[in-house]
C-alpha positions in Angstrom: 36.9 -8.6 126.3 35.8 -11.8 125.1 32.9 -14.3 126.4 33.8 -17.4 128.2 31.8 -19.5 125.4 33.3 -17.1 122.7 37.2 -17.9 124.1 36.0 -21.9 124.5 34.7 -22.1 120.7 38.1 -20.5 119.4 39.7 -22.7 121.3 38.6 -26.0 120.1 38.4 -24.6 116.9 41.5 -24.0 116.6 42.5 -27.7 118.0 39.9 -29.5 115.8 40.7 -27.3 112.6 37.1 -26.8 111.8 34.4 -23.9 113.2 32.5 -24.8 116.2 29.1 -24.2 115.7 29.5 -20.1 114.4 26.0 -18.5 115.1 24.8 -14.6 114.7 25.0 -15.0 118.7 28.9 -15.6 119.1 29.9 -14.4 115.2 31.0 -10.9 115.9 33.3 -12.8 119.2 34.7 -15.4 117.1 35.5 -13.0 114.2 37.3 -10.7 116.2 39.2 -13.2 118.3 40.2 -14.7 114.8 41.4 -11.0 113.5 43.7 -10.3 116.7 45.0 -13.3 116.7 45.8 -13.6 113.0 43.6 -17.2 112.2 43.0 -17.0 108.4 42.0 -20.0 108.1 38.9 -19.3 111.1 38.7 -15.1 109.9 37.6 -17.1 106.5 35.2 -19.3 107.8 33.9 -16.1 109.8 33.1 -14.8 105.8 31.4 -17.2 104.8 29.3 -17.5 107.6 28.0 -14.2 107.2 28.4 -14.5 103.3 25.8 -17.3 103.4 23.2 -15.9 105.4 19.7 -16.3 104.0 18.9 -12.3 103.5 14.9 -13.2 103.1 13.9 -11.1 106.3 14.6 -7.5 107.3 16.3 -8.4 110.6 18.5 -11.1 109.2 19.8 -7.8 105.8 19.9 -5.7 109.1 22.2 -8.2 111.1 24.2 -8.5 107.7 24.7 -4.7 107.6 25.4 -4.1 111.2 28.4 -6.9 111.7 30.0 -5.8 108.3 30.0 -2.1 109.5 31.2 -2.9 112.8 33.6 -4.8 111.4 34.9 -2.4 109.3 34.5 0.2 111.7 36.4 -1.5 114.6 38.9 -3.6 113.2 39.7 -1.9 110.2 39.0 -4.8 107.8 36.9 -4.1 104.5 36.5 -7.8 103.0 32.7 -8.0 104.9 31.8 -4.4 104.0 32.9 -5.0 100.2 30.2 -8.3 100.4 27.5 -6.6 102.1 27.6 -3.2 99.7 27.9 -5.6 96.9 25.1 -7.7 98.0 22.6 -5.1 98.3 23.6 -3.1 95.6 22.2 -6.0 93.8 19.4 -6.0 95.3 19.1 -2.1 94.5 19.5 -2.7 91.3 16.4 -5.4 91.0 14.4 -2.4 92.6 13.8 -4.3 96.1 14.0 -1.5 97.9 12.4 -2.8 101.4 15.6 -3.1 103.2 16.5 0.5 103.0 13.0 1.5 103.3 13.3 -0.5 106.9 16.0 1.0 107.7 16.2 4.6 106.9 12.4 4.8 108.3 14.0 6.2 111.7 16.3 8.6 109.9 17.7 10.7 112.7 18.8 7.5 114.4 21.3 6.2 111.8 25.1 6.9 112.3 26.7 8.5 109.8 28.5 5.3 109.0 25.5 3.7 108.1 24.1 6.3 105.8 27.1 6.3 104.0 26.4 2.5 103.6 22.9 3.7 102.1 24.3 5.9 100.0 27.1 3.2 98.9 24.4 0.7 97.9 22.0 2.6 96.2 24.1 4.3 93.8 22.3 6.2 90.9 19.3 4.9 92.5 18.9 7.3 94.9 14.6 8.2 94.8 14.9 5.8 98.4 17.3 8.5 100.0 15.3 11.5 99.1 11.9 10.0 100.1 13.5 9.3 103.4 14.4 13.1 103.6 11.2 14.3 102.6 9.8 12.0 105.1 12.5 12.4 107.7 11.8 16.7 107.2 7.5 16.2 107.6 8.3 14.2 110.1 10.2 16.7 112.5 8.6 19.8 111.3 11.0 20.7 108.7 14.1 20.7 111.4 17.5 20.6 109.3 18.9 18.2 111.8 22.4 16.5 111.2 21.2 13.6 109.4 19.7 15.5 106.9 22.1 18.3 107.0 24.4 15.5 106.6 22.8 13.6 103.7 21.9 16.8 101.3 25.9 17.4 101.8 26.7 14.1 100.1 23.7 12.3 98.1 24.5 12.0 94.5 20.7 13.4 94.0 21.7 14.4 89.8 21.1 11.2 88.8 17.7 11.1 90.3 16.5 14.5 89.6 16.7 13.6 86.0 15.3 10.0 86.5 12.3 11.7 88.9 12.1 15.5 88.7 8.8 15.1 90.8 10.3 13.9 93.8 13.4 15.9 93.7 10.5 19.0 93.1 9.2 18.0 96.7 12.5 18.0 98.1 12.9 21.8 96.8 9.6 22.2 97.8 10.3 21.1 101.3 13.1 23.1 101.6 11.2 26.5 101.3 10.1 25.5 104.8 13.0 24.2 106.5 14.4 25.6 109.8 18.1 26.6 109.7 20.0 27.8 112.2 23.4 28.6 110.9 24.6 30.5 107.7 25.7 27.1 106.5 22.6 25.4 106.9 21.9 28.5 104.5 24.3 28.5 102.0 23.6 24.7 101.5 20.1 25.2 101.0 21.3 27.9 98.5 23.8 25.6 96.5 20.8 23.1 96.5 18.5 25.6 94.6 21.2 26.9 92.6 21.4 23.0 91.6 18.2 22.7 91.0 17.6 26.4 88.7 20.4 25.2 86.6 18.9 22.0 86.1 15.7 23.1 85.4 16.6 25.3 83.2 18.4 22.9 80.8 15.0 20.7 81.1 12.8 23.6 79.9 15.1 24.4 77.2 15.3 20.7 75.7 12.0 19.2 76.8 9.7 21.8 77.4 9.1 21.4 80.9 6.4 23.4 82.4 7.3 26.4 84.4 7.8 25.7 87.9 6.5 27.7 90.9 7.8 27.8 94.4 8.9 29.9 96.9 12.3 30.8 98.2 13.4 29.8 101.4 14.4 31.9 103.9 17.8 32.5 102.9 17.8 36.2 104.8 18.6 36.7 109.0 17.5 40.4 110.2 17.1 41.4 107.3 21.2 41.2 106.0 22.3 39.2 103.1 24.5 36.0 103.9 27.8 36.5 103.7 28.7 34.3 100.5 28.2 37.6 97.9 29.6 35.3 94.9 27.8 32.5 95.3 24.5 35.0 95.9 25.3 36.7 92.5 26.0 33.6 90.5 22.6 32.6 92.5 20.7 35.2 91.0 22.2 35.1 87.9 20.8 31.1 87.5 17.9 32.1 88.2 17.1 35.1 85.7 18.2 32.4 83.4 16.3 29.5 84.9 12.9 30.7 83.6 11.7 29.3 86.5 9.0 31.7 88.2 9.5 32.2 92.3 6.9 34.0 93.8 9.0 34.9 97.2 12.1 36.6 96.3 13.1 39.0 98.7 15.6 41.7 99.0 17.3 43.6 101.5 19.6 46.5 101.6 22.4 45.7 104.0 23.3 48.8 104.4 
């Protein structure tokens, strides 16, 4: 399981008492060897190995990221996921946004580990994550595909609505579009617009927000009503009092 150069280094690392030459090469080796075999003193040095790398270029934050999730992921231990999320949370917070730009630019490929690594760091910063959905649904044709069925389930988007209405607007907007294939790929784009009329609706009241226009989604299949009556009604009833003019709202009889 382990490299013959990986099981050398721990080796005479653990004879001499100091690290033998840790590099991003063997790091994720020696790390491990040092966690199953219990070598604070090595698991340490391991930490500040990764701890001190310069994070000036995308694939050195992107080498950061991955070892502290696999970490985490594999063997359990947070210590390295604790650094990195605290790392770029600060950067986050200094608006350098290029790392997560980088790496949320081929969406559907991240795990669901790492986007809720994305969603760790940005915090009540979270304009990156939506523009990455918006960009993620022009993309791919408006396909609701895990990723994004995955993120809209658990992005904080409040605190950004009211930071940047506009963008979370073109995130509703996209949604009027989007292809679902499931009555809960329905009922979440309902909850998202049921979100978004009671929001709105506070913002016309207290800043005099202009109207908005958009269309409903399709939130009908053959013509019968989803099967979540209560949240349809309270639905409705958010949006008689959302003053918000839609210009596709469809009914059908069931029956």
């Amino acid at each position: 399981d382990f490299s013959r150069e990986v099981v050398q280094n721990f080796i005479e690392s653990c004879y001499s008492g100091e690290p033998q030459n840790i590099s991003k090469d063997n790091f994720r080796g020696i790390n491990k060897m040092s966690t199953v075999f219990e070598v604070s003193w090595l698991v340490d040095k391991c930490f500040e190995f990764l701890n001190s790398v310069d994070l000036g270029a995308y694939e050195d934050q992107l080498f950061v990221v991955k070892e502290a999730l696999w970490v985490s992921t594999n063997l359990k231990k947070m210590r390295l996921i604790d650094m990195a999320i605290e790392k770029f949370s600060q950067e986050i917070t200094k608006s350098d946004t290029y790392f997560l730009r980088e790496f949320l630019c081929d969406f559907s490929a991240r795990t669901q580990v790492e986007l809720n690594f994305a969603m760790k760091i940005t915090g009540d910063q979270g304009a990156i994550l939506l523009e990455s959905l918006i960009a993620n649904f022009e993309r791919n044709s408006y396909e609701l595909d895990a990723n994004s069925r995955y993120l809209l389930k658990n992005i904080n988007v409040s605190p950004c609505s009211k930071k940047n209405n506009t963008l979370y607007l073109k995130l509703i907007n996209c949604l009027e579009t989007v292809k679902m294939s499931s009555e809960e790929d329905h009922g979440l784009v309902l909850q998202l617009f049921k979100n978004y009329a009671s929001r709105h609706s506070k913002e016309i009241l207290n800043d005099n927000v202009a109207v908005t226009k958009f269309k409903l989604p399709n939130l009908f299949r053959n013509g019968d009503i989803l099967d979540q009556s209560d949240n349809f009604s309270d639905f409705v009833e958010s949006l008689m009092a959302s003053q918000i003019e839609f210009t596709s709202l469809m009914m059908f009889d069931a029956a």
